[in-house]
C-alpha positions in Angstrom: 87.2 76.8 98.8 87.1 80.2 100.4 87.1 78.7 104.0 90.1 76.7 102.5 91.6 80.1 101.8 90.7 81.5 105.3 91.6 78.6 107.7 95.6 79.7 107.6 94.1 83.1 108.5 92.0 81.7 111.0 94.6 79.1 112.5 97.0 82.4 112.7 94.1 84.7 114.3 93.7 82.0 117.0 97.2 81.9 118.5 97.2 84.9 119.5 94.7 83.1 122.4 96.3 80.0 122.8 99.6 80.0 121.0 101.0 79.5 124.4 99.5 76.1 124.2 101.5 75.3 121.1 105.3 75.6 122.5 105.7 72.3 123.5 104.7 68.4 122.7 101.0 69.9 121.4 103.1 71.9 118.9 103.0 68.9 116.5 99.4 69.0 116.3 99.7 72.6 114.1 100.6 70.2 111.2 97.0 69.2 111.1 95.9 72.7 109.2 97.8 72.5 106.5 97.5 68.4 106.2 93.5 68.4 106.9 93.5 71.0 103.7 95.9 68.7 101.7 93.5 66.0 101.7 90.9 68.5 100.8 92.6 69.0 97.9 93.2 65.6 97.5 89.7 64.4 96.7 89.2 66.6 93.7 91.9 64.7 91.8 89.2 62.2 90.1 87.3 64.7 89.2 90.0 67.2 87.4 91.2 64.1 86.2 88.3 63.5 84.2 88.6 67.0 82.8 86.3 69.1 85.3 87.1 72.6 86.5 85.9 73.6 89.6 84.9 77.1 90.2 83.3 78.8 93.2 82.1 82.6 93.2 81.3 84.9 96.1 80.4 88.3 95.4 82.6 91.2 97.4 82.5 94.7 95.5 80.3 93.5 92.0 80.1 97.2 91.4 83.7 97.6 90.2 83.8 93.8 89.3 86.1 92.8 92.6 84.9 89.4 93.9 86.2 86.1 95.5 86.2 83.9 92.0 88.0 80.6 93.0 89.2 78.3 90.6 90.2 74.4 91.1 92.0 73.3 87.6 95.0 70.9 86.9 97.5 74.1 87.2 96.1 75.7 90.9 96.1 71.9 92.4 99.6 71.2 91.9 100.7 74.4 93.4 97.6 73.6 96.4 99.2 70.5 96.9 102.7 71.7 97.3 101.5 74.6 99.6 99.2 72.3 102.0 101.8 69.2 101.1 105.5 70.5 102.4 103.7 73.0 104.5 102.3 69.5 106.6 106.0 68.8 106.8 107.5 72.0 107.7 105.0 72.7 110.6 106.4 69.3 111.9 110.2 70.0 111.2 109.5 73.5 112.9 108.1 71.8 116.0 111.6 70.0 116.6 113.6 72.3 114.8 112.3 75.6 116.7 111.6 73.3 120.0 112.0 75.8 122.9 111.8 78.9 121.1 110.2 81.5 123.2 108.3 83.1 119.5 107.4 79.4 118.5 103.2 80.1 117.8 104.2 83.5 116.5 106.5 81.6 113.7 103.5 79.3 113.3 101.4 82.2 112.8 103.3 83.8 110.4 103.8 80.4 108.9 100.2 80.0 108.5 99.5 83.4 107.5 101.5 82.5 104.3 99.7 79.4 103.5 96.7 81.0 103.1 98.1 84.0 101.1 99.8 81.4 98.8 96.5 79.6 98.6 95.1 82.6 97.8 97.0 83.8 95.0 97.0 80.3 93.0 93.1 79.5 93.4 91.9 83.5 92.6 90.2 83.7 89.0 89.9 87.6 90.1 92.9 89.4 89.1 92.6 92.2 91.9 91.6 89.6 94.6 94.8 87.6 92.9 96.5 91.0 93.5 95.4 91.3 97.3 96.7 87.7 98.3 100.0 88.3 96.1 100.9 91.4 98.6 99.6 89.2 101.7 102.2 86.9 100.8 105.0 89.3 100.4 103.7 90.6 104.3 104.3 87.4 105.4 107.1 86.3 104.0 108.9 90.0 105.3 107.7 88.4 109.1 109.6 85.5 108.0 112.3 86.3 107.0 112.9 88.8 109.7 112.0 86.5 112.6 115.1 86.5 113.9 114.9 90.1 114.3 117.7 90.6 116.9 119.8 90.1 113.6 120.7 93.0 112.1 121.3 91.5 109.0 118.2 89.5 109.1 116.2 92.5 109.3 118.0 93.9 106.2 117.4 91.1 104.0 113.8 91.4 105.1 113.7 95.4 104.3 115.7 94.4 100.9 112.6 91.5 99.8 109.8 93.4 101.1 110.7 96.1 98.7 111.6 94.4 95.5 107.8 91.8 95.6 106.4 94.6 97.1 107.1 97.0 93.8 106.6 94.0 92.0 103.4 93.9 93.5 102.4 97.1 92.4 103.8 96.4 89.0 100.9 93.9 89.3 98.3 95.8 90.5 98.8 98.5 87.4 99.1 95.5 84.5 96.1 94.3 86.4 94.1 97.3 86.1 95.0 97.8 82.3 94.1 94.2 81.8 91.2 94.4 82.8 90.5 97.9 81.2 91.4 96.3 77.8 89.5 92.9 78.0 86.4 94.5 80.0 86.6 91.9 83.0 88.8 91.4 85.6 88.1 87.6 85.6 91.2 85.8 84.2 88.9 82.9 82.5 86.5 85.5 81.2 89.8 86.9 79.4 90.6 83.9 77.9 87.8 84.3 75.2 90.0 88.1 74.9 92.7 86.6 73.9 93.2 88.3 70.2 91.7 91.7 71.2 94.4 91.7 74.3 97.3 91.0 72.0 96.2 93.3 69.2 95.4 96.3 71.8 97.8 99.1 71.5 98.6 98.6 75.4 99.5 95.0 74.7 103.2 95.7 75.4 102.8 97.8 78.6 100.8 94.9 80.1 102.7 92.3 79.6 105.5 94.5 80.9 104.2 94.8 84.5 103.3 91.7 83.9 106.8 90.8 83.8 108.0 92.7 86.6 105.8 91.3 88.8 106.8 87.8 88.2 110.4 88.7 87.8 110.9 90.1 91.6 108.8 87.9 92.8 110.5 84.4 91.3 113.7 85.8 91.3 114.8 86.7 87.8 118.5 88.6 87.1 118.5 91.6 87.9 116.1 91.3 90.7 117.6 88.0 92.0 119.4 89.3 95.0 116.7 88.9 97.1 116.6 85.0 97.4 120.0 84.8 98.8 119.8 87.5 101.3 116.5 85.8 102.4 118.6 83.1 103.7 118.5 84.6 107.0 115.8 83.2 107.7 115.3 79.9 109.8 115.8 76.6 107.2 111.9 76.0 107.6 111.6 79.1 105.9 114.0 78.7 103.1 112.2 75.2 102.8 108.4 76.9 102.4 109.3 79.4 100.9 112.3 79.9 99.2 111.8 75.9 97.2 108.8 74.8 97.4 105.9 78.1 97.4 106.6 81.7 97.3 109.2 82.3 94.7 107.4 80.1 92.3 104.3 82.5 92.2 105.7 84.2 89.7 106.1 81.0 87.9 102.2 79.9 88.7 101.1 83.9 87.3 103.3 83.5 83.8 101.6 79.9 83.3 98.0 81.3 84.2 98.6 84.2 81.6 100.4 82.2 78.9 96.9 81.3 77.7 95.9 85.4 77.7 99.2 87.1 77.0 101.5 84.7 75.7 101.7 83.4 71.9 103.4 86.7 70.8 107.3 86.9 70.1 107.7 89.7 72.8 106.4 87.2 75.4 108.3 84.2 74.1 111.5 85.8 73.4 111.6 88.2 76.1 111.1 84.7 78.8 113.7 83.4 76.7 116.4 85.4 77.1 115.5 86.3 80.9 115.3 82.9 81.7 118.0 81.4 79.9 120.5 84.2 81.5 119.0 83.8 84.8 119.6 80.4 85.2 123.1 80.0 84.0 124.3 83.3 85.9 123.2 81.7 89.0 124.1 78.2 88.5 127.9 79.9 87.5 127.5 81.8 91.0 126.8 78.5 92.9 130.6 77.4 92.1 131.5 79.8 94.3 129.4 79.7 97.5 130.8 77.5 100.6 127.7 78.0 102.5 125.2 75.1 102.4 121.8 77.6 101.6 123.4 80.0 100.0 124.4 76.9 96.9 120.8 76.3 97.7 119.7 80.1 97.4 121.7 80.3 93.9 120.2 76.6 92.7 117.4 77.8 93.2 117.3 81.0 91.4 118.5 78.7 88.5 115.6 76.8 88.6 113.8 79.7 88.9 115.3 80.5 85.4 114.9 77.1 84.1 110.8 77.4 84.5 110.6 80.9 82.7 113.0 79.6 80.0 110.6 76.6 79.5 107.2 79.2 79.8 109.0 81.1 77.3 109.5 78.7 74.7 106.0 78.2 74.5 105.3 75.0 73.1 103.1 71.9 74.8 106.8 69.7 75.8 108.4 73.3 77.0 105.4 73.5 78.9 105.0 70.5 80.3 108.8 70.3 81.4 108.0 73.1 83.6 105.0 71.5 85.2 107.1 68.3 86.0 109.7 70.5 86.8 107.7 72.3 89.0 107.2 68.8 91.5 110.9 68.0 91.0 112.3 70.8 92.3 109.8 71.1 95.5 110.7 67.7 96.2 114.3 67.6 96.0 115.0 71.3 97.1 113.2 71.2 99.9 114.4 67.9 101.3 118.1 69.4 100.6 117.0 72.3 102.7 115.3 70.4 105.8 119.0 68.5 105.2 120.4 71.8 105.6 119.1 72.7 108.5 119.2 69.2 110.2 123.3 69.9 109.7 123.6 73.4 110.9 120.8 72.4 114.0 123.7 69.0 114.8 126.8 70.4 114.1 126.3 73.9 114.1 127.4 75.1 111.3 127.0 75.2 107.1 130.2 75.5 105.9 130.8 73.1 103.3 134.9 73.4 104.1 134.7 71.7 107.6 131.6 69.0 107.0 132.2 65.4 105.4 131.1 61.7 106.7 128.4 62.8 108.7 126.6 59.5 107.4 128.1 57.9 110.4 126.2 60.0 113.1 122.8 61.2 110.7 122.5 58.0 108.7 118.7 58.8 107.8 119.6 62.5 106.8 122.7 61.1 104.5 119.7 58.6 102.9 117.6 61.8 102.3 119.9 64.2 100.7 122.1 62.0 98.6 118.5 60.7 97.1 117.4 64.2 96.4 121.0 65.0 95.2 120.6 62.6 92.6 117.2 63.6 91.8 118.2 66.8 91.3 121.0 65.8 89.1 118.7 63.7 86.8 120.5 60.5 87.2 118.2 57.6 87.1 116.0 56.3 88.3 114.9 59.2 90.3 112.5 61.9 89.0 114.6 64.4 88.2 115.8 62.3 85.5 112.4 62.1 83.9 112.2 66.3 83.8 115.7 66.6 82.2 114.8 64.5 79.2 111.3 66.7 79.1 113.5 69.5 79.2 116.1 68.3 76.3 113.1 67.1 74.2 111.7 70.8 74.4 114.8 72.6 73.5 115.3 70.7 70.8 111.9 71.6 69.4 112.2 75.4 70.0 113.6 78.1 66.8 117.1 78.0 68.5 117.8 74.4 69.1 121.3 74.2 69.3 121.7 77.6 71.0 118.8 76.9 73.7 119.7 73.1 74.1 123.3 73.9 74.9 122.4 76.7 77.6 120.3 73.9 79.0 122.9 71.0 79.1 125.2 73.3 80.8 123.1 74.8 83.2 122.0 71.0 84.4 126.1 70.5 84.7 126.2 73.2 87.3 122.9 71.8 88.7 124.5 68.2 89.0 127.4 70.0 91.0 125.2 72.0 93.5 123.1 69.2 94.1 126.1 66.9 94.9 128.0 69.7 96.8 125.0 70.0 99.6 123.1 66.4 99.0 126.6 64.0 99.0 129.5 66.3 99.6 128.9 66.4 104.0 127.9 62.9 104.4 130.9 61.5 102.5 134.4 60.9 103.1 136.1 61.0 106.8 134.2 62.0 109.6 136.5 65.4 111.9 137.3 64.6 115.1 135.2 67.8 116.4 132.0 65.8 114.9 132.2 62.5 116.4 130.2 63.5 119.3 126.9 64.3 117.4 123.8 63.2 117.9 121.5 61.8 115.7 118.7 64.2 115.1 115.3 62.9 116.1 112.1 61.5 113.9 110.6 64.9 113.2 113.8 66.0 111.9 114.5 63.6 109.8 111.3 61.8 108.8 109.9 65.3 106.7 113.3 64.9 104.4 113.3 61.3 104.1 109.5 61.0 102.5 110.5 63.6 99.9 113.4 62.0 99.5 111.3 58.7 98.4 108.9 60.4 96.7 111.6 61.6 94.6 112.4 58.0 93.5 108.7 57.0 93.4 107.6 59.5 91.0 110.8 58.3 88.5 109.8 54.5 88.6 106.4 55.4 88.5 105.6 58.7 85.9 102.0 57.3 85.8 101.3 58.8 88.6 102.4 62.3 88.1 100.8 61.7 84.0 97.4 61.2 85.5 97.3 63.2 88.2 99.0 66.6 87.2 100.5 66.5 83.9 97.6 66.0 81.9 94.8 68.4 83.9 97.6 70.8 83.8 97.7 71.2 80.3 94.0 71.3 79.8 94.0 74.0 81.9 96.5 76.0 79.7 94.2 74.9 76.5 96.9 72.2 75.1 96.3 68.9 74.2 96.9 66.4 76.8 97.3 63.8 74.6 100.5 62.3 76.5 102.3 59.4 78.0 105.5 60.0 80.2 107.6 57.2 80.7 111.0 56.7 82.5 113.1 54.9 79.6 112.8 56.7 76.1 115.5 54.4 74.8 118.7 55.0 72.8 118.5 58.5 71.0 119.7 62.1 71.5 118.2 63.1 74.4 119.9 60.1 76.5 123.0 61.4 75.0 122.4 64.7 76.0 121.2 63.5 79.6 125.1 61.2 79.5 126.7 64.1 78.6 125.3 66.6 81.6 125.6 63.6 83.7 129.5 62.9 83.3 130.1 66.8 82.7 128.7 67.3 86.0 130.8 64.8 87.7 133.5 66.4 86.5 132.9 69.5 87.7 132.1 68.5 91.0 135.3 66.1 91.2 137.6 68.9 90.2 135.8 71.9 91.9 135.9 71.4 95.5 134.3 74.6 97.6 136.8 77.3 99.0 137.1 80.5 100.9 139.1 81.8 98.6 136.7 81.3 95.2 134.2 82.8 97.0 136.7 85.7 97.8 137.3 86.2 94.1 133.7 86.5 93.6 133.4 89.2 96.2 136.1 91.4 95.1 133.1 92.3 91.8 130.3 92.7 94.3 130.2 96.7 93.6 129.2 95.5 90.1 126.6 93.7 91.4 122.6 94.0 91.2 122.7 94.0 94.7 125.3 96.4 95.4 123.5 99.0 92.6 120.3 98.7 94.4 122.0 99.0 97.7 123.8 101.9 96.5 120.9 103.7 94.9 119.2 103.1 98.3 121.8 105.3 100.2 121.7 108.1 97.3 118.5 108.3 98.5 118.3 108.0 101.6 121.3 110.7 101.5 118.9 112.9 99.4 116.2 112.4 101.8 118.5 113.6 104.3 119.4 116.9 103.4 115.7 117.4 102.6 115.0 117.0 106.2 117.9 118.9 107.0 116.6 121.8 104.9 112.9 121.6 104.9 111.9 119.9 108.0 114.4 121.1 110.6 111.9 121.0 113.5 110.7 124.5 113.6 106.9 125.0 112.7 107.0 128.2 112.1 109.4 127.1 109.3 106.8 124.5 108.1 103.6 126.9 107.8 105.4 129.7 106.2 106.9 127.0 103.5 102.8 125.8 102.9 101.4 129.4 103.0 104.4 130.8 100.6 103.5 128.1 98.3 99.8 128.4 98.5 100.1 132.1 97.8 102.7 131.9 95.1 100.5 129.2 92.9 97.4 130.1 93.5 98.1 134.2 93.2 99.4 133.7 90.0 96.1 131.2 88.7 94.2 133.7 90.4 95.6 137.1 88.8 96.0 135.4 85.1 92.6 134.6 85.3 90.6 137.7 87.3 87.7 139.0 84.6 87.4 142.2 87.6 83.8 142.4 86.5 82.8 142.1 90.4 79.2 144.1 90.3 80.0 145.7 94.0 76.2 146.8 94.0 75.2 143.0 94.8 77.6 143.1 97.9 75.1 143.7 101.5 75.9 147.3 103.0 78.0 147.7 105.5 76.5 148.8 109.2 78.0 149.9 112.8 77.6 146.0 113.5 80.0 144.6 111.1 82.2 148.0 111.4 82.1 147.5 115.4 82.9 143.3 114.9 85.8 144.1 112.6 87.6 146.4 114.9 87.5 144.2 117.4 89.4 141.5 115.3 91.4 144.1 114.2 92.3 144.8 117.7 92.3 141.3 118.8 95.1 140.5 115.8 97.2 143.4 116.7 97.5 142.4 120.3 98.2 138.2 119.4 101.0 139.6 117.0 102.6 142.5 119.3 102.1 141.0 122.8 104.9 139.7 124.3 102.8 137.0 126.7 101.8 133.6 125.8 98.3 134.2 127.5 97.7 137.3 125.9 98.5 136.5 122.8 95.9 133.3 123.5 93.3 135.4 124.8 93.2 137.8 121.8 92.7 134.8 119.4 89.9 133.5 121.0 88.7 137.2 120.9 88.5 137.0 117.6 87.2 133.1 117.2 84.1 135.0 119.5 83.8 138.0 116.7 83.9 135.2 113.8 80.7 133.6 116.2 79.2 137.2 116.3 79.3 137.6 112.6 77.4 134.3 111.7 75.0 135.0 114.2 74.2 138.2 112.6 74.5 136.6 108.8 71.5 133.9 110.3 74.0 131.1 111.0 73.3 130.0 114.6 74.3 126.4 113.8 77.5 127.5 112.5 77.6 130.1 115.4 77.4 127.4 118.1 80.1 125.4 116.3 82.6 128.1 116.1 81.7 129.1 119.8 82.2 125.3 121.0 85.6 125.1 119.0 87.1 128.2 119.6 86.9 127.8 123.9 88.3 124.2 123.4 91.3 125.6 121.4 91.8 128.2 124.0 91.4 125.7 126.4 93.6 123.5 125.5 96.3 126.4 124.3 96.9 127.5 127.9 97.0 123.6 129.1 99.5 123.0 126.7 102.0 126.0 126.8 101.5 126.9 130.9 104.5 124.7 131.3 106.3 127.6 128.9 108.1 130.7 129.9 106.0 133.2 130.8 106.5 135.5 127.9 107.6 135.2 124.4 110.7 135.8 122.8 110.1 137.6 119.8 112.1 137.2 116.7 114.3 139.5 114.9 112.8 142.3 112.6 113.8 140.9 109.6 111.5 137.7 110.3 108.5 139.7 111.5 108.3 141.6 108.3 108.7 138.4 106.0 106.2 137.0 108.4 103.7 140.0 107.9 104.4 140.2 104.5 102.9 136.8 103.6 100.5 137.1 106.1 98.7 140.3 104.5 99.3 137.9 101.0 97.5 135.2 102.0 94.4 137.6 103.6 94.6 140.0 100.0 94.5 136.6 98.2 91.8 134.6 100.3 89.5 138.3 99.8 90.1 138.3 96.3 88.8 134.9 95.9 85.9 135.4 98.2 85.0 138.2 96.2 85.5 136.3 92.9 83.0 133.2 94.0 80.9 135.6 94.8 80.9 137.0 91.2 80.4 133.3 89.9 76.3 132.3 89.1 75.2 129.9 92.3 74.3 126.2 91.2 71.4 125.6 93.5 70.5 122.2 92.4 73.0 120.3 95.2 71.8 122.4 97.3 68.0 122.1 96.6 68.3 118.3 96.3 70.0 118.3 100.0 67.3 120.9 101.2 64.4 118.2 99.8 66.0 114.7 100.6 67.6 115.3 104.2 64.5 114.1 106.2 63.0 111.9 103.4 66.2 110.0 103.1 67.8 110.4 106.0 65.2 111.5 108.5 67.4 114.7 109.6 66.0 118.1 109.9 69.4 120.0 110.4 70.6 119.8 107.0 74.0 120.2 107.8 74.7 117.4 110.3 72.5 115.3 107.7 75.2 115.7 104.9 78.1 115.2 107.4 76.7 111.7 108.8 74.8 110.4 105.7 75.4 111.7 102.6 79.0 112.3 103.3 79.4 109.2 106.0 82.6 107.9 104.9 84.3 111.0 104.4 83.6 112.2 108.2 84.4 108.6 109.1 87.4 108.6 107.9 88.3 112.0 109.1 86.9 110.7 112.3 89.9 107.9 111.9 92.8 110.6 111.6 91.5 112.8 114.0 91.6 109.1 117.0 95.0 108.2 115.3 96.4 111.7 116.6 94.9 111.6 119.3 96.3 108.3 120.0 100.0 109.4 119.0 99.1 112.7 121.3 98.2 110.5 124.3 101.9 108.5 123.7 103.8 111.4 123.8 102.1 113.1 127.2 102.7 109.5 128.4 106.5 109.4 127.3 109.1 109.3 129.5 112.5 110.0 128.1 115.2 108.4 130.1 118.0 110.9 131.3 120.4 110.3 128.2 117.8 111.4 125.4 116.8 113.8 127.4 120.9 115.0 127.0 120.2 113.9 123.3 117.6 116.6 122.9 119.0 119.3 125.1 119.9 121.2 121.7 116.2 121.9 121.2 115.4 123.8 124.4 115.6 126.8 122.5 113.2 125.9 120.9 111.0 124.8 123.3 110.9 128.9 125.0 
């Protein structure tokens, strides 16, 4: 499994050699990825069928209990099967839909990027590896969504999503790490025998809390919603990978894999209750309003989104395995209503559901495709959908609330009904304009990838066997109910066909009395201040205003300004930790005596500092520090440190060096500031030496641990086969710290390199004129 995880990284990793190959006819041939690793997954259906769970482990960091578990059960296949499934048809859409486009392999790579995230997150048993693939996906999905990046507004909506999964991702991490605190592993199958320690620990709430957030942002749950429609920006293949059938159902795929370890409590149950339930009928009410073809999809979605929570959170086996079939049913129809989407917008060139009708005369297979999966949607027989609604009913109707929760549910499958019809039936029905008659039927890999959902929509109804065996059953294994089951297309005569008769003809209603119009979605738009979107927005700019007048203040470009802020600080905090705890017990006597040596070395500093601050010349002023580097060189020498000597020496004539390369450009000679400045400037100078000889003087006081030192001293050339000691603790003992300071060090030196090789054109240059003073 973990080179079924890699391949989309791979596939992605190679394009940037021969994605150039991919842009035209061979583009088709990307499909085979993400189909080769759906009939991987394909051949362990027998034996998770037969109640087998496969699980693979690879060790990465066992020290901190971080490694590459992989588990194959009824739950992670139908989400592997959706990924490698629609992703199969979505790399072929793409090649039609995006035929042409000059950034056609890097959407590929992003594309496949994803899949493997996605793969990722639903087969990792390790909930910090789980953690790691969550964030790829949210990387992935930014790229995305912001493909079109010459949009402004597409790279807004990719800004606004990467921020709320990403926090939601570190929401995760944090629950993650507490999890794992509590139950001792980080495995989520070894927490599974934890399951009444982790709800009777004192953290329990906390945990499930960022559990929570996590999946809220990430599946789209009120107030964090906003998101989903904004991503619309992004080409329809996206919308249809991401936005139906993968990404914003991870947070669905992490509350089922917990359920199991967290869930059982009333906090958990109620809590995806009443999230849920208000999720989905805020958004389906929302839909009413939207004229746009994806954005009813964006907000049918989000009520779907709410529908599966609602279901996880009533907790029983039928609420649970509604949301498994539910799961299927809304990949299937969803995404064949968005590929129908974009076949529209990519004919006719545009989405406004005001100006489209009878476009079954000119995209006959299209109108086939989305009036199926309208219906499905709609749970009308005999289509699948219909099965889920009556799983859905029959679960409500078991739950503490029934009447309540059941009549939440019958309306929000009303509003369903209506959004379905309004994108699936509404553009292919009634007269065809005149400005349409000229369109062109799209061709096979356009509408061939809509079409087979569209059937499979109808075959899963007539046949629930299918769908039984193969994912309903192993699915609730995995969870740890019984999967003692039978699903079955025609219940007979009882309350649940009445309730499904009810949403049915409630929902034609609706959609024969509520047509789509500018002017609702005007009315909507006059409350968008009081919107979760706007608040976030709006809280953004407070910010970003804040952040602002920082700069303003505290980073105004002068660093002069910037070291006298740090050394102020430094002086103020650590003077007043230093002073409250002085003992003054310094025994002077142990101090070495002072000789003609160190009396001769000082005065030369001394004289070299007065001339760096008086002297009104660059180079003078340069000269006199590296006179004083060469005393600091002297006095090591003399205390027995010619290692330390050679160092200084070797750093001070670079820095002088590379002083007089750097300001010879300069004016000659300095322009020094105003009194007032110099004395403040002296001032905390003379601090910061008082304070950095008062702590000298107090380690010096302190009793010397000699045991790191001793163990260094004895183990450098046994260990490390080093006879300078010092080197030996920089490159071994302390490898990865120099490395890394090693890293920062090439990083500005890269970002130094840039800027000598900048060339601002003549109107920054005018831009920046107002910082020539600064520059003397």
């Amino acid at each position: 499994m973990l080179i079924a995880v890699l391949l989309g990284f791979i596939f992605s990793l190679l394009l940037v050699f021969i994605g150039r190959f991919l842009k035209g006819k061979l583009a088709v041939l990307s499909a085979l990825v993400p189909l080769s690793l759906f009939f991987y997954f394909l051949k362990f259906i027998p034996q998770l069928s037969a109640g087998k769970i496969i699980r693979q482990n690879y060790e990465w960091v066992p020290s901190l209990g971080i490694n590459l578990n992989f588990t194959l059960d009824g739950l992670s296949l139908i989400f592997c099967l959706m990924i490698t499934g629609i992703g199969a048809l979505v790399f072929l859409y793409t090649s039609s839909y995006l035929k042409g486009h000059r950034y056609l392999d890097r959407f590929y790579g992003y594309l496949g990027f994803f899949m493997a995230s996605m793969l990722g997150v639903v087969l990792s048993d390790n909930i910090i590896t789980l953690f790691i693939f969550w964030e790829l996906t949210s990387i992935s999905s930014f790229f995305l969504i912001g493909f079109n990046n010459q949009d402004p507004a597409s790279r807004k909506s990719a800004v606004i999503s990467i921020a709320i999964t990403g926090a939601g991702g570190l929401l995760l991490l944090i629950g993650g790490l507490i999890l794992g605190d509590v139950s001792g592993t980080y495995s989520i199958y070894e927490m599974l025998t934890q399951h009444q320690s982790i709800i009777g620990s004192e953290y329990y709430i906390l945990i499930v809390l960022f559990i929570f957030g996590a999946a809220f942002t990430k599946s789209a749950q009120f107030p964090f919603h906003f998101w989903l429609p904004g991503a619309m920006k992004a080409p329809t293949p996206v919308s249809t990978y991401l936005h139906s059938a993968t990404m914003v159902k991870a947070g669905i795929y992490l509350l089922l894999r917990l359920t199991p370890v967290l869930g059982t409590t009333n906090f958990w149950n109620i809590t995806l209750i009443c999230v849920g339930g208000f999720t989905m009928l805020y958004a389906a009410i929302h839909a009413l309003f939207r004229v746009d073809m994806k954005s009813v999809l964006a907000y049918s979605t989000i009520t779907a989104l709410g529908m599966l929570v609602f279901l996880i959170g009533i907790g029983t086996r039928e609420s649970i395995l509604a949301a498994a079939v539910f799961i299927l049913i809304h990949a299937l129809y969803k995404a064949t209503l968005f590929l129908v989407t974009g076949v529209v917008d990519h004919q006719t060139g545009t989405r406004n559901l005001e100006k489209l009708s009878g476009l079954r005369k000119v995209m006959m297979p299209i109108a086939i495709a989305g009036i199926i999966a309208a219906i499905s949607g709609s749970g009308i027989p005999p289509t699948f959908g219909f099965l889920g609604k009556d799983l859905i009913y029959e679960s409500s109707l078991q739950s503490l609330s029934p009447i309540l929760i059941t009549a939440v549910a019958v309306l929000t499958n009303m509003l369903l009904l209506y959004a379905s019809f309004v994108v699936g039936v509404k553009p292919f029905t009634g007269k065809l304009p005149e400005n349409f008659q000229n369109v062109k039927k799209p061709g096979f890999l356009l509408w061939a990838p809509p079409l087979l959902l569209a059937i499979l929509c109808l075959l899963f109804g007539l046949f629930p066997g299918i769908i039984e065996n193969v994912f309903a059953k192993p699915m609730l294994s995995a969870l740890g109910f019984s999967a003692d089951i039978h699903l079955k297309l025609w219940h007979g005569f009882n309350l649940i066909l009445l309730l499904s008769a009810i949403t049915i003809g409630g929902g034609l209603i609706i959609y024969a009395f509520v047509s789509p119009s500018g002017k609702s979605l005007n009315f909507i738009e006059k409350y968008e201040t009081l919107s979760p979107r706007s608040i976030f927005l709006n809280f953004g700019n407070s910010i970003h205003g804040f952040s602002m007048f920082w700069t303003s203040v505290f980073q105004n470009g002068y660093l002069r300004n910037y070291i006298f802020t740090i050394v102020f600080f430094l002086v103020c905090i650590a003077g007043y930790s230093l002073l409250t705890n002085l003992n003054y017990r310094m025994d002077y006597a142990s101090l070495a005596r002072v000789d003609i040596y160190q009396i001769t070395l000082s005065m030369v500093m001394l004289i070299g500092i007065l001339f760096t601050v008086f002297s009104k010349s660059r180079l003078t002023a340069v000269a006199s520090m590296g006179l004083i580097g060469y005393a600091i060189c002297l006095f090591f020498v003399y205390y027995g440190a010619p290692d330390l000597a050679m160092t200084q020496f070797a750093i001070d004539t670079l820095t002088v060096i590379l002083f007089v390369l750097v300001l010879y450009r300069l004016p000659k000679y300095l322009v020094l500031s105003n009194t007032k400045v110099r004395i403040m400037d002296g001032v905390l100078s003379l601090s910061l030496g008082i304070l950095i000889s008062l702590l000298a003087l107090e380690v010096l006081n302190e009793p010397v641990n000699k045991e790191i030192a001793e163990y260094y001293a004895a183990n450098s050339y046994l260990l490390a086969h080093g006879k300078n000691v010092v080197n030996v603790i920089l490159v071994d003992f302390r490898g990865a710290d120099t490395m890394i300071e090693i890293s920062v060090l090439s990083v500005a030196a890269i970002g130094v390199f840039g800027l000598l090789k900048l060339r601002i054109k003549t109107l920054e240059r005018r831009k920046f004129s107002k910082f020539k003073k600064f520059e003397k």
